[in-house]
VOTORZA-466645 format. One record per atom (N, C-alpha, C): residue number from 1; residue in three letters; z, x, y. Coordinates in steps of 0.2 Angstrom, whole numbers. Layout:
 mise fifi    c3    c1    c2
  NUM  ALA     Z     X     Y
...
REM end
This chain:
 mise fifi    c3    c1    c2
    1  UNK   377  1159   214
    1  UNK   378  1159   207
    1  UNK   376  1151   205
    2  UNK   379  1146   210
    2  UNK   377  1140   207
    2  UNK   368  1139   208
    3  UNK   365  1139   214
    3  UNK   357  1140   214
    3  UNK   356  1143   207
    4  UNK   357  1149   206
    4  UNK   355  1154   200
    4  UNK   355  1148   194
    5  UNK   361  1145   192
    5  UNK   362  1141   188
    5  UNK   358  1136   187
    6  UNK   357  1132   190
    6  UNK   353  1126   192
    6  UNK   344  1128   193
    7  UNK   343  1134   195
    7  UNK   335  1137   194
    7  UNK   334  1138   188
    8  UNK   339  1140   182
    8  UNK   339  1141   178
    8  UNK   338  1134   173
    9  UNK   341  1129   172
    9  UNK   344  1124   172
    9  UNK   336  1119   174
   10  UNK   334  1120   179
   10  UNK   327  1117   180
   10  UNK   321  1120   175
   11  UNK   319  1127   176
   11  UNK   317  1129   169
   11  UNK   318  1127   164
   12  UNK   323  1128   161
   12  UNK   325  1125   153
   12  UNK   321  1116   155
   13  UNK   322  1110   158
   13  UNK   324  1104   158
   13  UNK   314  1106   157
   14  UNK   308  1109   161
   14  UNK   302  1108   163
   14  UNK   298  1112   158
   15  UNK   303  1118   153
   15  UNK   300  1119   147
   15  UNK   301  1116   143
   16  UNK   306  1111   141
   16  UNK   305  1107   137
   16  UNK   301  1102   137
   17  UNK   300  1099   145
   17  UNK   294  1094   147
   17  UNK   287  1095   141
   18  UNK   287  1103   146
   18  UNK   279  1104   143
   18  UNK   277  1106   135
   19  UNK   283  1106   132
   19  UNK   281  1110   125
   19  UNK   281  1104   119
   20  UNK   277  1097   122
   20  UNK   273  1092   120
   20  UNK   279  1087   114
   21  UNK   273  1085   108
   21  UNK   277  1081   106
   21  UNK   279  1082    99
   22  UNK   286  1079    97
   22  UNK   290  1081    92
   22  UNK   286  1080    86
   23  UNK   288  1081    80
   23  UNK   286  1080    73
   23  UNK   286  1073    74
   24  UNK   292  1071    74
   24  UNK   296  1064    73
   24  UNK   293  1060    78
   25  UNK   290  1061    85
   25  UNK   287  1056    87
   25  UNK   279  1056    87
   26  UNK   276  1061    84
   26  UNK   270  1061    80
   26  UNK   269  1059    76
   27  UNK   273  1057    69
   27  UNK   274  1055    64
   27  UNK   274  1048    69
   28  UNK   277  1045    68
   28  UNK   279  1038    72
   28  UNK   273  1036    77
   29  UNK   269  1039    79
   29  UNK   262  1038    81
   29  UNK   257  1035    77
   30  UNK   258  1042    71
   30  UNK   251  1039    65
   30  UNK   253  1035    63
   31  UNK   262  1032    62
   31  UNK   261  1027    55
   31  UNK   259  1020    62
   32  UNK   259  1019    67
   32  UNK   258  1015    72
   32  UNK   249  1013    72
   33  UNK   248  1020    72
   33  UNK   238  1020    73
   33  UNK   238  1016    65
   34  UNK   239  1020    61
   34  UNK   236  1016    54
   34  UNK   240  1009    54
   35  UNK   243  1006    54
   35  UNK   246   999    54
   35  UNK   241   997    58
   36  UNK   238   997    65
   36  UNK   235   993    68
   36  UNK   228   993    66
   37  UNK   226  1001    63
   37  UNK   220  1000    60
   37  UNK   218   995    52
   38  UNK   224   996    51
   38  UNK   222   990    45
   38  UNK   223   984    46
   39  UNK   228   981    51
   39  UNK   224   975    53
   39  UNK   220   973    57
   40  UNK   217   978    61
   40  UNK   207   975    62
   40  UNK   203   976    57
   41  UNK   206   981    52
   41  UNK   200   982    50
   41  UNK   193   975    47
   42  UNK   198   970    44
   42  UNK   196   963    39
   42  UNK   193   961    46
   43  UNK   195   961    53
   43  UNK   191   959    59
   43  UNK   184   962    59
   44  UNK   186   968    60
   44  UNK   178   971    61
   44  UNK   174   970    57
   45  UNK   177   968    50
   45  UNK   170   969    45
   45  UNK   167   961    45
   46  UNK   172   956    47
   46  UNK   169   948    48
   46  UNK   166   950    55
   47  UNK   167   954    59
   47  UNK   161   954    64
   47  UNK   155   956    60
   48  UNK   156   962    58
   48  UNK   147   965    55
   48  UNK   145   962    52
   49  UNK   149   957    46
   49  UNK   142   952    41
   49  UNK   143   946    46
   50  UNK   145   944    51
   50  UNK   142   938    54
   50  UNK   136   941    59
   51  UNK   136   948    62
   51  UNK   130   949    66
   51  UNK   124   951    62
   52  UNK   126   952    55
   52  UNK   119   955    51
   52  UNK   117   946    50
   53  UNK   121   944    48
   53  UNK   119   936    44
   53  UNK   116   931    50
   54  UNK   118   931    56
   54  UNK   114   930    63
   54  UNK   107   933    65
   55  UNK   108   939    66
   55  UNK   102   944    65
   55  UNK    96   942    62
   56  UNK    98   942    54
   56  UNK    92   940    48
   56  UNK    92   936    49
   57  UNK    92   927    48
   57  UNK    93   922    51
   57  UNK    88   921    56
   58  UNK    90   923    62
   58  UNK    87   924    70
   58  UNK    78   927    69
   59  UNK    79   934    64
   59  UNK    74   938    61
   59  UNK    68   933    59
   60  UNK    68   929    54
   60  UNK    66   925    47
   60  UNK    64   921    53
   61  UNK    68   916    56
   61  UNK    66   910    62
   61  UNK    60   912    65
   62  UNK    60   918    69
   62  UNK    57   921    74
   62  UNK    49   922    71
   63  UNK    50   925    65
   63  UNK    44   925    61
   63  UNK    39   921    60
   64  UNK    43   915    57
   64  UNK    41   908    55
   64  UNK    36   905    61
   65  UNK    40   908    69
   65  UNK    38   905    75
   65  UNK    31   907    77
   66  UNK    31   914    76
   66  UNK    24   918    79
   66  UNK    17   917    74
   67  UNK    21   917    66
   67  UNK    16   912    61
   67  UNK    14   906    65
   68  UNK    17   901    67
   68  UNK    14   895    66
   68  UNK     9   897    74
   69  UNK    14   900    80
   69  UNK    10   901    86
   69  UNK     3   903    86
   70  UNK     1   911    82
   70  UNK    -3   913    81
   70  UNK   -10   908    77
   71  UNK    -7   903    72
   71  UNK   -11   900    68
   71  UNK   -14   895    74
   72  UNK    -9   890    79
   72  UNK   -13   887    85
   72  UNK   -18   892    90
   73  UNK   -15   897    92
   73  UNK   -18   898    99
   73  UNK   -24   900    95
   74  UNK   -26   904    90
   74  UNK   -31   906    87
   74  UNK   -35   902    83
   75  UNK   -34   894    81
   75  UNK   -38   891    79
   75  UNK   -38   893    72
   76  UNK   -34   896    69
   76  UNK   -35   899    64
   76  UNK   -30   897    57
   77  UNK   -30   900    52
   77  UNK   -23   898    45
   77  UNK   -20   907    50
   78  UNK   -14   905    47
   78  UNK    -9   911    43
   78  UNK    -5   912    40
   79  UNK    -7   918    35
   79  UNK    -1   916    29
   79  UNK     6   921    32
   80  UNK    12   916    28
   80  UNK    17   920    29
   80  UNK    20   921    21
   81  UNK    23   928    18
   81  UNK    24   929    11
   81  UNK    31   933     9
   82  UNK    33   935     5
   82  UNK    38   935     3
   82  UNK    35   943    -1
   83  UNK    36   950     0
   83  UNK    33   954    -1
   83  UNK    40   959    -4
   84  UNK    39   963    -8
   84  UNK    41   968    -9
   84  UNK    40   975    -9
   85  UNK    36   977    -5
   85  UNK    31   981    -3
   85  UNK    28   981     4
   86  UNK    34   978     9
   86  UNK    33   978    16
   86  UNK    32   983    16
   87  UNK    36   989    16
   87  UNK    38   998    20
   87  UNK    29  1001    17
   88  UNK    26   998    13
   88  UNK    21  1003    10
   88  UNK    17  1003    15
   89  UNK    10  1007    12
   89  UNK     3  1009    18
   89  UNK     0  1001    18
   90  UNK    -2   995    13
   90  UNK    -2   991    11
   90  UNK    -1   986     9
   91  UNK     4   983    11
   91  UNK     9   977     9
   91  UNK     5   973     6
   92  UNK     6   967     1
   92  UNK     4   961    -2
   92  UNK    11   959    -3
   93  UNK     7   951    -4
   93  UNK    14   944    -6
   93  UNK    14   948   -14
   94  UNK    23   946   -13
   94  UNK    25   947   -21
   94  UNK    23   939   -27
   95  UNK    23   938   -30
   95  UNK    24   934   -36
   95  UNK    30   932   -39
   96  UNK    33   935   -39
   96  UNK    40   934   -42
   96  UNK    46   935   -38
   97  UNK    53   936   -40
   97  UNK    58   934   -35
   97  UNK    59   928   -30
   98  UNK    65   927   -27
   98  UNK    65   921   -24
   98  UNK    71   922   -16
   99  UNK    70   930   -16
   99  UNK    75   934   -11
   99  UNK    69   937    -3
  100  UNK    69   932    -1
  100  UNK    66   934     5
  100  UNK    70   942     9
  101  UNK    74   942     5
  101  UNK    77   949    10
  101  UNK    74   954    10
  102  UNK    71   956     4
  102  UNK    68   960    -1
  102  UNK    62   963     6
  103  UNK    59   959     9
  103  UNK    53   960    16
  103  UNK    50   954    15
  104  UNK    45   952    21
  104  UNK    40   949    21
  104  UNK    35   950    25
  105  UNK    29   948    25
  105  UNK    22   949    30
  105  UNK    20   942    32
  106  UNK    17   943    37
  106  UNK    14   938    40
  106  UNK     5   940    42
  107  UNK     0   938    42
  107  UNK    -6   939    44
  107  UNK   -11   934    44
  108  UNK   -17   936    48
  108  UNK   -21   933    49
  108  UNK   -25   930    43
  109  UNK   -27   924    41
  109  UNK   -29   921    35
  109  UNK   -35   916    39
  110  UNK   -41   921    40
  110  UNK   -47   915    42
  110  UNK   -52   912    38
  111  UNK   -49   914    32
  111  UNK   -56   910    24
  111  UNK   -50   903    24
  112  UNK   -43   904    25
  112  UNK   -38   898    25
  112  UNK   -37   896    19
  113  UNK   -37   903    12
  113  UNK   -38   905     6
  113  UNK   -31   905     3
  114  UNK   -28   899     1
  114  UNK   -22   899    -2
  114  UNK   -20   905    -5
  115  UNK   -24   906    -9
  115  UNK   -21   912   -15
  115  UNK   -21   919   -13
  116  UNK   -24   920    -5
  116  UNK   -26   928    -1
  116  UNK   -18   931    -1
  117  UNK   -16   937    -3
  117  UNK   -10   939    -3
  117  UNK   -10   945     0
  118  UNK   -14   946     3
  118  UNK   -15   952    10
  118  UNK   -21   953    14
  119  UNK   -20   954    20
  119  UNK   -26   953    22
  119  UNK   -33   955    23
  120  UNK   -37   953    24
  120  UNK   -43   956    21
  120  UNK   -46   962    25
  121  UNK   -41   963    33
  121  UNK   -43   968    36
  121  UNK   -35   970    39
  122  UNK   -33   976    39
  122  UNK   -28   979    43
  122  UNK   -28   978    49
  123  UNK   -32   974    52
  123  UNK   -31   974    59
  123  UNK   -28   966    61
  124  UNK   -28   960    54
  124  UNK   -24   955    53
  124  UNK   -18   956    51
  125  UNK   -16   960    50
  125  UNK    -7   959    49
  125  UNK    -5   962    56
  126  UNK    -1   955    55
  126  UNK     4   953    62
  126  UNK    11   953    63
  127  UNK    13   957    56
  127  UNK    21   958    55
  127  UNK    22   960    48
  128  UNK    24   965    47
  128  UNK    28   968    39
  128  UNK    34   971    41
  129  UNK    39   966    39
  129  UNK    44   968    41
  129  UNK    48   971    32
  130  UNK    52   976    32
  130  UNK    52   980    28
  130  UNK    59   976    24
  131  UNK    60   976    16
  131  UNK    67   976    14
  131  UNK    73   977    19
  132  UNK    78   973    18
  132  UNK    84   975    20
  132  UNK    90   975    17
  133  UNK    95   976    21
  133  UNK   102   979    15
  133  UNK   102   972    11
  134  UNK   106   974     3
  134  UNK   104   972    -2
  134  UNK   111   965    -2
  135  UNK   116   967     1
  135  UNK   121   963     1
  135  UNK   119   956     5
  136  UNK   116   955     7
  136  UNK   114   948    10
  136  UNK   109   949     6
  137  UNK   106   940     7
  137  UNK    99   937     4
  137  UNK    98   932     8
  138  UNK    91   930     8
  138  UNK    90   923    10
  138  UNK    87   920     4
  139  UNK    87   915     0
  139  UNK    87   914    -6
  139  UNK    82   909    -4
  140  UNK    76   906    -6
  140  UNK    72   901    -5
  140  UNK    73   895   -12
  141  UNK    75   890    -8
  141  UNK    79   881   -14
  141  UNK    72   879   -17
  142  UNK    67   880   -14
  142  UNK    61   877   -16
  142  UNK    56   883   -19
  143  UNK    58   888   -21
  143  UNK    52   893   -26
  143  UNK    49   893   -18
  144  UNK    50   894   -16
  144  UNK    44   896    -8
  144  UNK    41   902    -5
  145  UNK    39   905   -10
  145  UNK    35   914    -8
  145  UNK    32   915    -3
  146  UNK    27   908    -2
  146  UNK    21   910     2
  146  UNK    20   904    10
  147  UNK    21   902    15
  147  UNK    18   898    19
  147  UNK    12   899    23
  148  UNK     9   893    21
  148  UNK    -2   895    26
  148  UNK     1   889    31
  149  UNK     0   892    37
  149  UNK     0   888    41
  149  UNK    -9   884    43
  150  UNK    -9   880    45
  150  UNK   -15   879    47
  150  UNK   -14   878    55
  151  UNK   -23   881    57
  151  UNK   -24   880    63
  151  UNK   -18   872    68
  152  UNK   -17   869    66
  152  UNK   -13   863    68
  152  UNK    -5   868    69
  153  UNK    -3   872    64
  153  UNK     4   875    66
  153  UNK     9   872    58
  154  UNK     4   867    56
  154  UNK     8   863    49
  154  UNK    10   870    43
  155  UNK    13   871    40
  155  UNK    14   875    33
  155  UNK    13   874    25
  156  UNK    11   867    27
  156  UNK     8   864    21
  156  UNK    12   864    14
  157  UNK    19   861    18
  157  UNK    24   861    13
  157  UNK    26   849    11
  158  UNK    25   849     5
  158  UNK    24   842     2
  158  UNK    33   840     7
  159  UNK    38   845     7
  159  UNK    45   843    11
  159  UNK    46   846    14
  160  UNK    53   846    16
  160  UNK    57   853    18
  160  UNK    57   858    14
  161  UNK    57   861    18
  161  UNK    57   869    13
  161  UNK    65   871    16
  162  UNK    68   875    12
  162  UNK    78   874    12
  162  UNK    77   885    11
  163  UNK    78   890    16
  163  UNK    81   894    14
  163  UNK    90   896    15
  164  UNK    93   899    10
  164  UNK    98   900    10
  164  UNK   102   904    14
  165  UNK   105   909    17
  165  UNK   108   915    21
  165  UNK   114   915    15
  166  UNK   115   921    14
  166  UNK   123   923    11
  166  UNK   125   928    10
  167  UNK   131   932    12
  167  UNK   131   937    10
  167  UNK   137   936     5
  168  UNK   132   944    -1
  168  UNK   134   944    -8
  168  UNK   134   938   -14
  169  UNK   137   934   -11
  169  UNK   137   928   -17
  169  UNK   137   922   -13
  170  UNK   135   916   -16
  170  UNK   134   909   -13
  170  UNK   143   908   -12
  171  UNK   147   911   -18
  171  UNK   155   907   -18
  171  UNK   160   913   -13
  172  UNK   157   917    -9
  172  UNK   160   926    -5
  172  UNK   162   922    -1
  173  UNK   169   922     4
  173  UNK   171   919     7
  173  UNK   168   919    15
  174  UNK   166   925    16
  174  UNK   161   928    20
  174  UNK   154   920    23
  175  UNK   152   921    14
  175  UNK   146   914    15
  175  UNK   150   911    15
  176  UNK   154   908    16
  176  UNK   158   900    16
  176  UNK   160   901    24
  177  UNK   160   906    28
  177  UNK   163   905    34
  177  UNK   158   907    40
  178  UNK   151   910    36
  178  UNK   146   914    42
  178  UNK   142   911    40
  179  UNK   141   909    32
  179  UNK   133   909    29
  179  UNK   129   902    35
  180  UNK   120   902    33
  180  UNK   120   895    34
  180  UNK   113   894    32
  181  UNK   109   889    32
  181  UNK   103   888    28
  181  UNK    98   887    35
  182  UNK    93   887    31
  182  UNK    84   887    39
  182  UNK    82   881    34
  183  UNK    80   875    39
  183  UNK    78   871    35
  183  UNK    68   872    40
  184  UNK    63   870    38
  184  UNK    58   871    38
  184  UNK    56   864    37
  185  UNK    51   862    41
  185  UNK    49   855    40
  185  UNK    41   856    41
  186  UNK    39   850    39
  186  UNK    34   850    37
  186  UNK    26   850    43
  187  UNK    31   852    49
  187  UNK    27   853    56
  187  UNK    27   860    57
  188  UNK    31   867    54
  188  UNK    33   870    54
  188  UNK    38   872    59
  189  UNK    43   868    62
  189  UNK    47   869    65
  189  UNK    56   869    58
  190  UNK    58   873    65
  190  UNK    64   877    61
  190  UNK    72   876    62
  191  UNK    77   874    60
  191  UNK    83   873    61
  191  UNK    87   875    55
  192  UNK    95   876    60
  192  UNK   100   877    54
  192  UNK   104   873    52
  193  UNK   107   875    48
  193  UNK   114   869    47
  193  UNK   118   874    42
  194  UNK   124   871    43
  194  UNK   131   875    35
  194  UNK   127   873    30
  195  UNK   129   882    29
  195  UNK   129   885    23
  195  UNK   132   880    16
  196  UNK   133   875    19
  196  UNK   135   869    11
  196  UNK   132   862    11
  197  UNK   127   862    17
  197  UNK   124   857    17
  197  UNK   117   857    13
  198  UNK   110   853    14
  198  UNK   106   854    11
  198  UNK   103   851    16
  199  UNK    95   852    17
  199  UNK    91   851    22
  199  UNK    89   845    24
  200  UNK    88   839    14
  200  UNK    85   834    13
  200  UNK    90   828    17
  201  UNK    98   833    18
  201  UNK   101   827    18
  201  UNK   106   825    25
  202  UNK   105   833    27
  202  UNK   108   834    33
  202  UNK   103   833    40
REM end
């Protein structure tokens, strides 16, 4: 009788094991998961605008680089432009605006034809890179659409040329604590600095 009772006694203790988890301790799970989730949340999103704002930054850099390379090893100009019409069959440099995020192109320029805003054969464009998302910008301090490098690697800028990085607004806390500027010198080489400094003076 007492086996009987205690076999019994063990079933009950190992059906209540398995028959999982209560309302009350379910409930008391979720309110745990969403508390944690919304204190990472403000972390993840200052991860993702510091790697987009690195990223385009890194982008823009890189571009500048294979401009000025390109214009040496080939003995040649190349223009780099500030396009909104990267994604098209045809890109050309825009005119207007001062938002490099918009896209830009880079290509072969062998007339060394300041005013050439695309190039004279599809087989000279050496980078169209398309619009990106709208919440960041890189904002050009000196109206700068267009740089020619010349065969020397120069960009034929009279100073520095100063782009901005920011996401949303110059005063977004985001730009105050991720942003930062490309300063461009008159060699065609490229450095940063905070996002509150200026090119001429930092």
């Amino acid at each position: 009788m007492e086996n009987l009772t205690l076999t019994r006694l063990g079933l009950t203790l190992r059906s209540r094991r398995d028959a999982g988890f209560t309302l009350i301790e379910l409930v008391v799970t979720l309110a745990v998961a969403a508390l944690l989730a919304s204190l990472a949340a403000p972390s993840v999103r200052d991860f993702i605008v510091r790697s987009s704002m690195t990223n385009l930054g890194n982008e823009f850099s890189a571009s500048i680089l294979k401009a000025r390379n390109e214009a040496v090893n080939r003995n040649t100009c190349v223009t780099m432009c500030m396009s909104s019409s990267a994604s098209a069959a045809s890109p050309s440099c825009t005119t207007s605006g001062t938002d490099w995020q918009v896209g830009w192109i880079v290509f072969l320029n062998p007339s060394c034809d300041a005013g050439l805003n695309k190039p004279a054969e599809d087989i000279n464009m050496l980078i169209a890179r398309p619009g990106g998302e709208s919440s960041y910008a890189l904002q050009t301090q000196n109206n700068r659409k267009k740089l020619n490098f010349n065969s020397r690697g120069a960009p034929g800028l009279g100073g520095a040329g100063e782009f901005d990085l920011i996401y949303e607004s110059i005063s977004n806390p985001l730009t105050e604590k991720y942003g930062l500027n490309i300063c461009l010198d008159s060699l065609g080489r490229t450095r940063t600095i905070p996002h509150d400094k200026t090119c001429d003076t930092y």
